[in-house]
Backbone of each chain as ProteinMPNN parsed JSONL, in Angstrom:
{"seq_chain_A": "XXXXXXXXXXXXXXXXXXXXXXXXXXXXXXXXXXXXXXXXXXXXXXXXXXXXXXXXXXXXXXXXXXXXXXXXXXXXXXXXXXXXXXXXXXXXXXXXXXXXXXXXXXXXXX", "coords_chain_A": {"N_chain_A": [[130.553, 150.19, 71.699], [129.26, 148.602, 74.536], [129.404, 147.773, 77.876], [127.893, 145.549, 78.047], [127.197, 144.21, 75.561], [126.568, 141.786, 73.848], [128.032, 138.899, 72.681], [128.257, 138.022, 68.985], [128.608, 135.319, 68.168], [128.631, 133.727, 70.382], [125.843, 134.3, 71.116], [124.899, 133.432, 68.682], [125.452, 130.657, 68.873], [123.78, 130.09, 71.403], [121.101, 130.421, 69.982], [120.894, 128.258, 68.494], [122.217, 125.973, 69.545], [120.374, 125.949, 71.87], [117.738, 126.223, 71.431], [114.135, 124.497, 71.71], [114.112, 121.219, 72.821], [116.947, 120.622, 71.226], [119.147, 120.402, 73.19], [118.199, 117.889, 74.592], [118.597, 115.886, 72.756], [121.667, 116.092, 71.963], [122.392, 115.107, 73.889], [121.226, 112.778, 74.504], [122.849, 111.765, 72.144], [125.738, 111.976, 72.512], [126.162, 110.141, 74.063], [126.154, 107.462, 72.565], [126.114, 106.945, 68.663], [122.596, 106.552, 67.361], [119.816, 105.189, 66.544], [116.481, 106.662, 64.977], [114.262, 105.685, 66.474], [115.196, 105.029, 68.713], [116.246, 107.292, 69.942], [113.772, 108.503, 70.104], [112.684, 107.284, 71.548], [114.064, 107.554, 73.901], [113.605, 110.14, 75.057], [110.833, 110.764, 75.582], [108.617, 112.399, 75.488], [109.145, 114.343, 73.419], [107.948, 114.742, 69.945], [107.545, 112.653, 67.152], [107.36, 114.331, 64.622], [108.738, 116.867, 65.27], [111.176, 115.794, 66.507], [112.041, 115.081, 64.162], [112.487, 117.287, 62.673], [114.072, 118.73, 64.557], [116.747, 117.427, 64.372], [116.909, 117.642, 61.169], [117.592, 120.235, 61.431], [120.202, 120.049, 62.474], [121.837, 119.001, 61.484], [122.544, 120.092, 59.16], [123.363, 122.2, 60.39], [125.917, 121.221, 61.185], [126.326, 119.332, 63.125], [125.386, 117.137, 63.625], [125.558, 113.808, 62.325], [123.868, 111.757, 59.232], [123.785, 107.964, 58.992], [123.462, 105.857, 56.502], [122.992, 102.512, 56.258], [123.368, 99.934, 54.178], [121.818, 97.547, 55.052], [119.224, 94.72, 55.455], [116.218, 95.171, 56.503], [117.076, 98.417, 55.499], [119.477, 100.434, 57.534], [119.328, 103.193, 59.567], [121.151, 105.062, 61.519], [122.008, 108.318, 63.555], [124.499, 110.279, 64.42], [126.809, 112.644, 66.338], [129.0, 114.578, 65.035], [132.279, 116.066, 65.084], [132.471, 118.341, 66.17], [129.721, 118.468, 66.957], [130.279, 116.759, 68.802], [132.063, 118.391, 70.659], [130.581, 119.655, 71.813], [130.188, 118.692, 74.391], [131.334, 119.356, 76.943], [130.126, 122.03, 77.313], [127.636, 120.449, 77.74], [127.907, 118.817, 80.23], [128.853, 120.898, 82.054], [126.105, 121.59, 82.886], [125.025, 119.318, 83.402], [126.506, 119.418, 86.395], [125.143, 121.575, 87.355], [122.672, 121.244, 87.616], [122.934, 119.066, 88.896], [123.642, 119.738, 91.161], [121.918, 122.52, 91.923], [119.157, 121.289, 91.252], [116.271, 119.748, 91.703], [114.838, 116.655, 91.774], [112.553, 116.124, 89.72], [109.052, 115.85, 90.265], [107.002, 114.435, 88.906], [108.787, 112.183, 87.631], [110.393, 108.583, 88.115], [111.961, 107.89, 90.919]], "CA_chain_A": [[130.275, 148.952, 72.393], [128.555, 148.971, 75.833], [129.778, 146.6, 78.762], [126.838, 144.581, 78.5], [127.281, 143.668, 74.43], [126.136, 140.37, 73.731], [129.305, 138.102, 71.325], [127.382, 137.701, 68.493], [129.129, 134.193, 67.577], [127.785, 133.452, 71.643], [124.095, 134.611, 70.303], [124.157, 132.705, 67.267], [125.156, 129.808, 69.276], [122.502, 129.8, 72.128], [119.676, 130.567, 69.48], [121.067, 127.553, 68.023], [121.998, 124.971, 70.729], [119.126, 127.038, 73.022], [116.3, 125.563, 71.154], [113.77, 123.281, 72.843], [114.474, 119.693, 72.359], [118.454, 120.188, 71.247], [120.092, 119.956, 74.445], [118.551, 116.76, 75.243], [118.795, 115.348, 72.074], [122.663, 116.437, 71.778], [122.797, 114.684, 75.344], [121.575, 111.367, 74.26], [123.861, 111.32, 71.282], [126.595, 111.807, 72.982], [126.365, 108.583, 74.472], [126.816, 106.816, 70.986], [124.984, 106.794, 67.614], [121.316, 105.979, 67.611], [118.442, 105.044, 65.211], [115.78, 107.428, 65.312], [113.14, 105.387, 67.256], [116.295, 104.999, 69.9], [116.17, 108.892, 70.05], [112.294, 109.301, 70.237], [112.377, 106.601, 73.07], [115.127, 108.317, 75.241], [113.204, 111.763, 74.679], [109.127, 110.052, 75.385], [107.852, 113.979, 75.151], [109.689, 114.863, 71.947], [106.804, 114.134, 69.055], [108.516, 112.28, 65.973], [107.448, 115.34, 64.01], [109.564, 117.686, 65.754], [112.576, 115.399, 66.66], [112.622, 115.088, 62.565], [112.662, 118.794, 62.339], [115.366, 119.163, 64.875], [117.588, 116.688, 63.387], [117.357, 118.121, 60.416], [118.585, 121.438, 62.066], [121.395, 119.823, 63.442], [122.254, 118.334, 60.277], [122.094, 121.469, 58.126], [124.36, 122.785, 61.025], [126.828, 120.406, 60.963], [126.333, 119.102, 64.232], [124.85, 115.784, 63.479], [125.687, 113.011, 61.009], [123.234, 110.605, 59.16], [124.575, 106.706, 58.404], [122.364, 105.451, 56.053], [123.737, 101.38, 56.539], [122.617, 98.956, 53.308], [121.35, 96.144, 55.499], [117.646, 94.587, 55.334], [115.783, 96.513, 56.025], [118.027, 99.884, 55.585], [119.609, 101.02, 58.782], [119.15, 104.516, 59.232], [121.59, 106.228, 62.022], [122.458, 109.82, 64.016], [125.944, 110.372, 65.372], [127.395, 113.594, 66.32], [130.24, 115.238, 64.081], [133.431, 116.48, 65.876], [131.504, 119.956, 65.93], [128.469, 117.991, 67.988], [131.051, 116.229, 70.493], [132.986, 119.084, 71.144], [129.546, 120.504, 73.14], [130.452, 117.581, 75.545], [132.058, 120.176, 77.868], [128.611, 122.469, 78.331], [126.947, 119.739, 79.075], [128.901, 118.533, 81.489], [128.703, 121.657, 83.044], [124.756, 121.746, 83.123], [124.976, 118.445, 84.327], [127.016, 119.32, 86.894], [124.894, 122.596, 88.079], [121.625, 120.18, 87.872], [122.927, 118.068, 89.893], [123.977, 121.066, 92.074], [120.761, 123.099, 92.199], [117.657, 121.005, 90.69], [115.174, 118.898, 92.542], [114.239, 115.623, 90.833], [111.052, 116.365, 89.078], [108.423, 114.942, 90.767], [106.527, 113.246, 88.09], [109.543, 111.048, 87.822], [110.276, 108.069, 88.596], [113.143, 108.462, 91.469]], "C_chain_A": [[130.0, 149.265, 73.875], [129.0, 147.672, 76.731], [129.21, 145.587, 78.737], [126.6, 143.968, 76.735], [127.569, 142.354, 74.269], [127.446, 139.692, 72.281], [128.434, 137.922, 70.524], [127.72, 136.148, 68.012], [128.435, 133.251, 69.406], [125.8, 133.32, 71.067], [123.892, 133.54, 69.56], [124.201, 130.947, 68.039], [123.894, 129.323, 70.75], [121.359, 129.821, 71.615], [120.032, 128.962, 68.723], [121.118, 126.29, 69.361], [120.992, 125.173, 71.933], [117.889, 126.218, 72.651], [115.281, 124.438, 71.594], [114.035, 122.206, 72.192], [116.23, 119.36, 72.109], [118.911, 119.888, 72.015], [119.909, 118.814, 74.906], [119.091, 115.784, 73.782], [120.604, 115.249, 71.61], [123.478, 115.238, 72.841], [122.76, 113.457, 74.613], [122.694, 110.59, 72.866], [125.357, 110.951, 71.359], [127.11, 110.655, 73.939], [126.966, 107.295, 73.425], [125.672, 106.846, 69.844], [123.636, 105.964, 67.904], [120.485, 106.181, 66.233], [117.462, 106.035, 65.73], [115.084, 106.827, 66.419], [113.735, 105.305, 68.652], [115.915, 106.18, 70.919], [114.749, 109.397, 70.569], [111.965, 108.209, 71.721], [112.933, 107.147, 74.246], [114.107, 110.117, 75.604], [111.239, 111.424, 74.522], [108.456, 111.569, 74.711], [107.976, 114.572, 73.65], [108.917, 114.09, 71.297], [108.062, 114.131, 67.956], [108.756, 113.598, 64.765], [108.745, 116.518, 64.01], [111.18, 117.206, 65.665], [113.213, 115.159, 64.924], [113.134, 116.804, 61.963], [114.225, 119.302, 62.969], [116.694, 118.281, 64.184], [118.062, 116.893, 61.721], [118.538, 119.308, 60.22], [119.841, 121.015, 61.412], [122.369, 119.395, 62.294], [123.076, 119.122, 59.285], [123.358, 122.043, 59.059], [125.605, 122.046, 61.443], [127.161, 119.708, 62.155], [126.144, 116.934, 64.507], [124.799, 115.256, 62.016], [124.728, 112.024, 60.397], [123.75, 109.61, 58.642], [123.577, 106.275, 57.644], [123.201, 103.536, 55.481], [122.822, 100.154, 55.369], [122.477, 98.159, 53.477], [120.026, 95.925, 55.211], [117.255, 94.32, 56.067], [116.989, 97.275, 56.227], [117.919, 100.38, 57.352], [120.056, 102.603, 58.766], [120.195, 105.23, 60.917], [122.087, 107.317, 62.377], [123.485, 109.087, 64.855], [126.113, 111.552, 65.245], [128.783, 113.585, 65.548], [131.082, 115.877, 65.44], [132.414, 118.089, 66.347], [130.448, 119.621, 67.296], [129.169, 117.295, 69.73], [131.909, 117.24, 71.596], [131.858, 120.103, 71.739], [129.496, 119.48, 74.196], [130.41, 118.792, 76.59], [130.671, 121.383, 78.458], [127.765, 121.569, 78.693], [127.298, 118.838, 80.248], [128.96, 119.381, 82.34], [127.021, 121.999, 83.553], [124.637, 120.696, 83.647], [125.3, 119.076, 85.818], [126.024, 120.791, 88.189], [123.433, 121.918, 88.604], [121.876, 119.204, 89.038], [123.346, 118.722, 91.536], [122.765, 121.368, 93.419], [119.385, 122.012, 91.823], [117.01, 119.974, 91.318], [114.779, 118.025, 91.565], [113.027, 115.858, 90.743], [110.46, 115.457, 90.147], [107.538, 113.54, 90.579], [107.522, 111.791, 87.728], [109.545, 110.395, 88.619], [111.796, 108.055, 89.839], [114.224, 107.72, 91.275]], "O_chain_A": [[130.573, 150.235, 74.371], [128.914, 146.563, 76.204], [129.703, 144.593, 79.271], [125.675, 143.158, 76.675], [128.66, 141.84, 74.513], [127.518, 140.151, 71.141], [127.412, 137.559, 71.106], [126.804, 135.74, 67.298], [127.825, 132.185, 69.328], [124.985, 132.437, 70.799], [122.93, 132.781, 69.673], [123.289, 130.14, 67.863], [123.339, 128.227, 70.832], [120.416, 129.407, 72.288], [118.96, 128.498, 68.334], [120.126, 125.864, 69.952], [120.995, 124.396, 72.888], [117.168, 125.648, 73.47], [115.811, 123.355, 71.841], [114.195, 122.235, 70.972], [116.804, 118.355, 72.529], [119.379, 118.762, 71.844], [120.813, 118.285, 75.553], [120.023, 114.996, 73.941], [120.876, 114.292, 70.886], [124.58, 114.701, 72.732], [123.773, 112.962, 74.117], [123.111, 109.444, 72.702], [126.018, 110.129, 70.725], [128.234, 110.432, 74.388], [127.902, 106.507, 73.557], [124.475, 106.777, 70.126], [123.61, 104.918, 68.552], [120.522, 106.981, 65.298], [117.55, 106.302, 66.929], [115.251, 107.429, 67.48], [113.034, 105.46, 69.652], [115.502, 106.165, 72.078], [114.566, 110.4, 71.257], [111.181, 108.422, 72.646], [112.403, 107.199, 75.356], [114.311, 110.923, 76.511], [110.543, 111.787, 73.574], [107.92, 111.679, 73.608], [107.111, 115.104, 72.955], [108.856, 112.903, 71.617], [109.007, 114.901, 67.787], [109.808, 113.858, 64.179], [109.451, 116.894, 63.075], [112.111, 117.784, 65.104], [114.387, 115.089, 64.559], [113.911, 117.195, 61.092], [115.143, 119.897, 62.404], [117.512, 118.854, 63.465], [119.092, 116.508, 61.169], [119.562, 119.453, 59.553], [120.378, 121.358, 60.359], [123.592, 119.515, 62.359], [124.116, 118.749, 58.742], [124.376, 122.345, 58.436], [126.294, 122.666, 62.253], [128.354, 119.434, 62.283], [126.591, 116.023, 65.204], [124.343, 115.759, 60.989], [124.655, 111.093, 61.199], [124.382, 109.924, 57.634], [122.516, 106.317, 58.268], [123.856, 103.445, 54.442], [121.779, 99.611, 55.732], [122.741, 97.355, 52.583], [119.461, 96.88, 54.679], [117.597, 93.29, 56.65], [117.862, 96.897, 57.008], [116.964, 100.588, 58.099], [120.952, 103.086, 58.073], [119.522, 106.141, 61.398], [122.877, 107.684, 61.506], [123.516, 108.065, 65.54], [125.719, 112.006, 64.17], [129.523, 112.601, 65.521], [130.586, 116.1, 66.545], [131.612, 118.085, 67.281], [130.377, 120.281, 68.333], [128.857, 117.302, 70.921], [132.264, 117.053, 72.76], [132.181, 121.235, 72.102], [128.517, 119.567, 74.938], [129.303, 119.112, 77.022], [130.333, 121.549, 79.631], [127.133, 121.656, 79.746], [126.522, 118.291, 81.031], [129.116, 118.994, 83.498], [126.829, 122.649, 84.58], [124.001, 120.836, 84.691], [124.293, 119.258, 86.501], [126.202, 120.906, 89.402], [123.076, 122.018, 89.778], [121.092, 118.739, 89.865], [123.311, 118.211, 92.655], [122.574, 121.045, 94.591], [118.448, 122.328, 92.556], [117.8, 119.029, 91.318], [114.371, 118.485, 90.499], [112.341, 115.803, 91.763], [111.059, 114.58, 90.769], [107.336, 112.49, 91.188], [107.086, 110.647, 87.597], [109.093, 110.684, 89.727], [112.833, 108.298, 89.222], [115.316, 108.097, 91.699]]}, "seq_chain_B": "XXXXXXXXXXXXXXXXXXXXXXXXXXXXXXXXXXXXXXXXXXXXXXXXXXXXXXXXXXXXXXXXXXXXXXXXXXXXXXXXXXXXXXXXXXXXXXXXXXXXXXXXXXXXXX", "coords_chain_B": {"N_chain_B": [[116.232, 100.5, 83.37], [117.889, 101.852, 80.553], [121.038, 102.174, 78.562], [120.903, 105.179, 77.578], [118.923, 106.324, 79.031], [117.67, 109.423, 80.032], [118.725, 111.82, 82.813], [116.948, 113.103, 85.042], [117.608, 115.429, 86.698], [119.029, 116.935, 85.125], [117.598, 117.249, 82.575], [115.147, 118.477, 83.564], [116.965, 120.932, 84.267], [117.571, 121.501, 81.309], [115.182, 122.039, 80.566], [114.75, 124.429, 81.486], [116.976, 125.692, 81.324], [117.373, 126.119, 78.786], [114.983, 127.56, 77.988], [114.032, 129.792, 75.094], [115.785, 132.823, 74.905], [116.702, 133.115, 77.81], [118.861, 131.969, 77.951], [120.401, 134.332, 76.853], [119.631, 136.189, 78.195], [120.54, 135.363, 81.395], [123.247, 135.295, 80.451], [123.96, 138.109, 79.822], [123.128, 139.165, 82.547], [124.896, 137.956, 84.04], [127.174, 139.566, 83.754], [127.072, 142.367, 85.197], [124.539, 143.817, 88.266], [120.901, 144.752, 86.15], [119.086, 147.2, 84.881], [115.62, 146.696, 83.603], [115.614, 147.95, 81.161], [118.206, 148.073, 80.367], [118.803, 145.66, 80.039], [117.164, 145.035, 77.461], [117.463, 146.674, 75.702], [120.108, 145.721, 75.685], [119.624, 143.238, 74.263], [118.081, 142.985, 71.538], [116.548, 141.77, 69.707], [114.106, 140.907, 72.081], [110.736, 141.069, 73.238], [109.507, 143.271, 74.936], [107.304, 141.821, 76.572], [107.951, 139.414, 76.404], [110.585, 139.243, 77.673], [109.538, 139.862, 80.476], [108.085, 138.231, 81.39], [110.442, 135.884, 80.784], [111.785, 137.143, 83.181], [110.407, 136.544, 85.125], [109.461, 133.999, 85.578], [112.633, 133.283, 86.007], [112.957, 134.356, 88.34], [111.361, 132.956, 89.708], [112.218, 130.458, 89.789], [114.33, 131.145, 90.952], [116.874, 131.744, 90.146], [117.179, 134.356, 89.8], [117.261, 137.938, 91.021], [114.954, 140.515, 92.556], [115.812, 144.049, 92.677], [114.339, 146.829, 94.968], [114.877, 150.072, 94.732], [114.353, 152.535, 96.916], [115.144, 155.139, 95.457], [113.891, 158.511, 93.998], [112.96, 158.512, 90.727], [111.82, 155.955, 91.746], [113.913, 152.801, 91.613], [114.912, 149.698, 90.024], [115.832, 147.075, 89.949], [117.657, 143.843, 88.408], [119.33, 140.996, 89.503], [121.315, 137.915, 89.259], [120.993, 135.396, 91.634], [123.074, 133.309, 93.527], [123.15, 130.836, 92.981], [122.08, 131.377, 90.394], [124.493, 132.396, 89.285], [125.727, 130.373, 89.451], [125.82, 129.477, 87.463], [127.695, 130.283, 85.117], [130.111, 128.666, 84.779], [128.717, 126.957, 82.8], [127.731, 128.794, 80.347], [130.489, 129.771, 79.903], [131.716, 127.426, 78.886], [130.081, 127.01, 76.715], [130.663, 129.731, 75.148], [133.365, 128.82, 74.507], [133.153, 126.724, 73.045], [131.648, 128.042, 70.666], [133.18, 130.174, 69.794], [134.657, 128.507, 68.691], [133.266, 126.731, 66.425], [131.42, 128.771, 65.466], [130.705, 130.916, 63.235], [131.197, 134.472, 62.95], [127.599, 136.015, 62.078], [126.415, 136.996, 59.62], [124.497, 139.203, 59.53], [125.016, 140.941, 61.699], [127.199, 143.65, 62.991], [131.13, 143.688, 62.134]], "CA_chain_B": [[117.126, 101.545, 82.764], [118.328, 102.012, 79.334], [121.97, 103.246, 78.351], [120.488, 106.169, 77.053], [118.17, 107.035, 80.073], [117.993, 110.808, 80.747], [118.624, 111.882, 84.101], [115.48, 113.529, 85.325], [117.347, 116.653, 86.954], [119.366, 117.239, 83.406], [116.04, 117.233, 81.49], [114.999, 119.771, 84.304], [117.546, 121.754, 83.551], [117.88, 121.812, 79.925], [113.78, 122.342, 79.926], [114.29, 125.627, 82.273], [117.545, 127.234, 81.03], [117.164, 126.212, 77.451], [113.791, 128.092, 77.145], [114.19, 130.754, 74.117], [116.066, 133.599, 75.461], [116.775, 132.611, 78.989], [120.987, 131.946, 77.585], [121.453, 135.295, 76.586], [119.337, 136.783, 79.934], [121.784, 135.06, 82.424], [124.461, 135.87, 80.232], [123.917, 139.773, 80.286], [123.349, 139.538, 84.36], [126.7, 137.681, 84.877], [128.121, 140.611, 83.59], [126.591, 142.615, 86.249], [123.077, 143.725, 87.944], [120.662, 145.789, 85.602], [117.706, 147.275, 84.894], [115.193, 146.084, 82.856], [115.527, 149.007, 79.808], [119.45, 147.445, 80.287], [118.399, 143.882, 80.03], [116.343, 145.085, 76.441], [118.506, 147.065, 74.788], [121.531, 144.342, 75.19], [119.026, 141.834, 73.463], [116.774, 143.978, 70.82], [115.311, 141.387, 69.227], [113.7, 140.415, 72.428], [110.043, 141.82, 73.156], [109.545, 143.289, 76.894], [106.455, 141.136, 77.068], [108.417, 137.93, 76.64], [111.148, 139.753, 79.117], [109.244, 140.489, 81.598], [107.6, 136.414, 81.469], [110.921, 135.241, 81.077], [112.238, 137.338, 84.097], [109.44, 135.966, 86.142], [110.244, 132.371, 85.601], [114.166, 133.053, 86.162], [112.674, 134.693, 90.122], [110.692, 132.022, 90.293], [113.551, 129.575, 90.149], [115.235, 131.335, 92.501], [118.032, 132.598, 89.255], [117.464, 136.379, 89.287], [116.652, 138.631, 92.279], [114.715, 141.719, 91.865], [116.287, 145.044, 93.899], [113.657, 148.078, 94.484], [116.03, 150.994, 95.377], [113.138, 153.474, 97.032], [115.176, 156.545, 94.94], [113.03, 159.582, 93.061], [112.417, 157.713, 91.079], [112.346, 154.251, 92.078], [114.8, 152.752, 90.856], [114.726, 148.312, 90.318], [117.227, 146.388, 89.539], [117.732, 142.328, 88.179], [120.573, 140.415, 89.198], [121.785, 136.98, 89.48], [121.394, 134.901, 92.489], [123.87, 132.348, 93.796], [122.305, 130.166, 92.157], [121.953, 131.582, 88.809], [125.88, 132.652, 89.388], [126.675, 129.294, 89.066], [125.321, 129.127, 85.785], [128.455, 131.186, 84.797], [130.576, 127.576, 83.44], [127.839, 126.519, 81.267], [128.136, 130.018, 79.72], [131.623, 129.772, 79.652], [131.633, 126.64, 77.891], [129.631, 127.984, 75.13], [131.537, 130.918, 74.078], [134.418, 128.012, 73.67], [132.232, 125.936, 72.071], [131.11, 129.245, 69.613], [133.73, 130.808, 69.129], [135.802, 127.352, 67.714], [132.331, 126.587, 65.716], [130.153, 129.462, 65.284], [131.2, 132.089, 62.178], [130.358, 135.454, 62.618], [126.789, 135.899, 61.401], [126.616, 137.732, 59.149], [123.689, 140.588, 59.591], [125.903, 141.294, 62.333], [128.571, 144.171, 62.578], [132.008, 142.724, 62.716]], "C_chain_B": [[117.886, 101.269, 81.64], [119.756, 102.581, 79.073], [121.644, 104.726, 78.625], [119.376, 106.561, 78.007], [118.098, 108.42, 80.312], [118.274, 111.084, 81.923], [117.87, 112.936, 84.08], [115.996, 115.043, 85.658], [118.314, 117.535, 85.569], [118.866, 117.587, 82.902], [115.535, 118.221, 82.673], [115.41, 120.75, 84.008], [117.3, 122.614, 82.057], [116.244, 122.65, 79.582], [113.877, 124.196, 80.564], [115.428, 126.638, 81.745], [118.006, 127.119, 79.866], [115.83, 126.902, 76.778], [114.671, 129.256, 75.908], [114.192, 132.035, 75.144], [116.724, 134.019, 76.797], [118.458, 132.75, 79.063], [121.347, 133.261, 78.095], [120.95, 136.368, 77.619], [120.385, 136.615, 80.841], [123.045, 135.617, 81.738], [125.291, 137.807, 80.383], [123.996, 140.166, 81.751], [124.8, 138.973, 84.784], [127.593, 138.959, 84.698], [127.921, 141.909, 85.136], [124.98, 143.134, 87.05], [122.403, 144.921, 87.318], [119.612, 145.805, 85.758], [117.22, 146.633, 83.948], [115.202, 146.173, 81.674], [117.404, 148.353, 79.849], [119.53, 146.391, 79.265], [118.044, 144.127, 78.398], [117.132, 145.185, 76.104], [119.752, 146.057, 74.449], [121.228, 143.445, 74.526], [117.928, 142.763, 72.624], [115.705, 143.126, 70.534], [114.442, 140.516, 70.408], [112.208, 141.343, 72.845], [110.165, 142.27, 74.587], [108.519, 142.336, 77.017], [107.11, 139.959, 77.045], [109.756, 138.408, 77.746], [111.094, 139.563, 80.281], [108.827, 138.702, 82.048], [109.082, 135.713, 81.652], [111.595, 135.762, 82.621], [111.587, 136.648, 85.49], [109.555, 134.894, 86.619], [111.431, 132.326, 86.573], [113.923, 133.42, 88.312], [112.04, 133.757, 90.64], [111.31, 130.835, 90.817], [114.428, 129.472, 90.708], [117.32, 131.503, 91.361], [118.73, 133.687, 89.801], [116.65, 136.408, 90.556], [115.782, 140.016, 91.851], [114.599, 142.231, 92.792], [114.951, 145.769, 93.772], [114.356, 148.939, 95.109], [115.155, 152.383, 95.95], [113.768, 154.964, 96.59], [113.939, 157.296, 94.353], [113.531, 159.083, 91.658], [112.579, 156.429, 91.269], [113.053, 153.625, 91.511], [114.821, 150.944, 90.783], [115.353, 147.684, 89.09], [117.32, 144.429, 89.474], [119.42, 142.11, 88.562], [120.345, 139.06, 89.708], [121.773, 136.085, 90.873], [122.791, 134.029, 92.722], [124.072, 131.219, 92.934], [122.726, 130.14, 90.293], [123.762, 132.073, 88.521], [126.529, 131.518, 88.936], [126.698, 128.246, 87.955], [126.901, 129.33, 84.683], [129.627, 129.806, 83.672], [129.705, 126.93, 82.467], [128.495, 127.685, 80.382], [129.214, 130.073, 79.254], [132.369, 128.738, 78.473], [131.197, 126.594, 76.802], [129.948, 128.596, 74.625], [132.758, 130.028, 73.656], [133.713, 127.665, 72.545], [132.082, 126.926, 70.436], [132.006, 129.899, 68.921], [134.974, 129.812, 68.08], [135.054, 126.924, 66.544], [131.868, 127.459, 64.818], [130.835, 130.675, 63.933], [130.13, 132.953, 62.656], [129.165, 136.073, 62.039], [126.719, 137.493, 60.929], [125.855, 139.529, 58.824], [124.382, 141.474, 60.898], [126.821, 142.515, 62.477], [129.748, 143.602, 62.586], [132.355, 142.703, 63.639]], "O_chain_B": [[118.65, 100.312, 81.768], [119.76, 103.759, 79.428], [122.0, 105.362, 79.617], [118.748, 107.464, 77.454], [118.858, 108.578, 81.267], [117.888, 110.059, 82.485], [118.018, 113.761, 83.178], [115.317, 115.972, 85.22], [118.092, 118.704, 85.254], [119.336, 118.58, 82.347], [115.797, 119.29, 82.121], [114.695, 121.622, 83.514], [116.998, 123.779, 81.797], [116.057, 123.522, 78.733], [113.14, 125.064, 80.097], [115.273, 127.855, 81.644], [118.98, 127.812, 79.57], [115.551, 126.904, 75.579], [115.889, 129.418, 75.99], [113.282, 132.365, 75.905], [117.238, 135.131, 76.912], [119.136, 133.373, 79.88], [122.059, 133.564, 79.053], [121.671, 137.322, 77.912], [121.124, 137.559, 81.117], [123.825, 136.33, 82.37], [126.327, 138.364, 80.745], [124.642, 141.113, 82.2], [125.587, 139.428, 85.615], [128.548, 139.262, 85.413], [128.841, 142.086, 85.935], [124.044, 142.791, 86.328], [122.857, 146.034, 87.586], [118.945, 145.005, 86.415], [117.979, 145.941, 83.27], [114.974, 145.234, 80.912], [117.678, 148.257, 78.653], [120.064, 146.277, 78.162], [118.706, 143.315, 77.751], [117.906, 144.239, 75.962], [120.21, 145.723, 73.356], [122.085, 142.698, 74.053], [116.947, 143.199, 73.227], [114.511, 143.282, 70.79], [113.991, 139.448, 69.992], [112.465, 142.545, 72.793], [110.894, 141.656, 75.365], [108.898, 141.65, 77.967], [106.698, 139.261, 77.972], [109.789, 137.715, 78.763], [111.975, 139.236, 81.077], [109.358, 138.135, 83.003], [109.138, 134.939, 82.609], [111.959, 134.827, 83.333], [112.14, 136.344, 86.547], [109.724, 134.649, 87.814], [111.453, 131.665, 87.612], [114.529, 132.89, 89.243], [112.025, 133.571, 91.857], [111.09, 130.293, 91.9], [115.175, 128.548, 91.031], [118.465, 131.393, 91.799], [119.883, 133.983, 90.114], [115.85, 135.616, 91.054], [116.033, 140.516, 90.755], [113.906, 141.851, 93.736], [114.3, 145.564, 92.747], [114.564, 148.618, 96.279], [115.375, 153.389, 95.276], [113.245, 155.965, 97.08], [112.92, 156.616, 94.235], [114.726, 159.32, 91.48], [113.598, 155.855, 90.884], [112.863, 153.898, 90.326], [114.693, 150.642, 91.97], [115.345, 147.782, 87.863], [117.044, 143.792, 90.49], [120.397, 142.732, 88.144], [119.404, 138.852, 90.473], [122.923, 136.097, 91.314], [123.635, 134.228, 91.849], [125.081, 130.854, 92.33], [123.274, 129.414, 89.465], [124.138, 132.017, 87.35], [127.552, 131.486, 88.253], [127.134, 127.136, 87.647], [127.115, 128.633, 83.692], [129.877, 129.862, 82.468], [130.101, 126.433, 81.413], [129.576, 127.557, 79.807], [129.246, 130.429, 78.076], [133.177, 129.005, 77.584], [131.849, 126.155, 75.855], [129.776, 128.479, 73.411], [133.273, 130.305, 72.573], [133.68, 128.161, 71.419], [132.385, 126.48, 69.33], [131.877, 130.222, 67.741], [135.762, 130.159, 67.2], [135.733, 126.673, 65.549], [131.818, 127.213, 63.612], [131.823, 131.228, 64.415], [128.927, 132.739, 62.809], [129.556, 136.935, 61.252], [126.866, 138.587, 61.474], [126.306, 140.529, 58.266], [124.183, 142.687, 60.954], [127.655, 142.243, 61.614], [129.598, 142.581, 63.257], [133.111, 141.798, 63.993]]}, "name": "protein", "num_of_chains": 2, "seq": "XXXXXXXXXXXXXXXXXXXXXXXXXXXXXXXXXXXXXXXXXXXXXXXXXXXXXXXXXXXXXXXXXXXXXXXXXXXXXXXXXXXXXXXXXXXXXXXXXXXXXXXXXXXXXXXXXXXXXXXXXXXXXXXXXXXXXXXXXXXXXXXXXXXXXXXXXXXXXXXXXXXXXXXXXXXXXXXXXXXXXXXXXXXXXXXXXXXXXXXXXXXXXXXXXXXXXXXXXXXX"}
């Protein structure tokens, strides 16, 4: 082992929570369960294609729950699993370095 | 404004040190500063051409510094700004996060 040996349980999680689109999508969940179109509104850039792909991920990884609610029409939402809330704490710290270091985009609105 | 609003320098963030690869870059320089044949080897499956692009970025952002040490031969060295130093509780928060979550994968050694 060499000083500079990467955790591989570290690895597996940054190739995993690392991926584009998770981190925000993790973010707005953590606010409270949402319907997809909720999700694709908070996230304008994220194409429905994709945010279906990651969600699946997340799903598959036990990160994110689907409600599937037998009202009419069928209510379909995402909530994070204990697993998904308990990444509260990095982002809280990326918040916290963002709000540190990062310059409000400019294209935003301020 | 929406509950669920992003905050603009968050979504900054997440877009710049969630690219693919970028994690386990900063994570290797917190340890301390290296070269670039360092930087590889601690991450195999990464190529130098995406390396060298993502190192570029990380200087561009004002992350990573890059030394030139005018030895026989030259000798140039990546490390961490201030900045990118204070990346170090995200990071930190993730190996919790990973190691309460993440199982050993398994192509892995143990």
């Amino acid at each position: 082992m060499s000083d500079i040996d990467l955790c591989p349980r570290f690895e597996a999680a940054v190739g995993l929570i690392g991926k584009r689109w998770t981190g925000l999508i993790v973010e707005v969940l953590l606010k409270r369960p949402l319907r997809f179109s909720e999700i694709s509104q908070a996230i304008p850039q994220l194409s429905d294609r994709m945010l279906a792909e990651r969600l699946k991920e997340l799903e598959a990884a036990g990160i994110v729950e689907r409600h599937v609610y037998p009202d009419t029409p069928v209510r379909v939402e995402y909530s994070l699993t204990a697993k998904g809330r308990d990444l509260a704490p990095v982002m809280d710290a990326l918040h916290q370095w963002a709000n540190r270091w990062m310059l409000v985009p400019t294209h935003s609105a301020p």
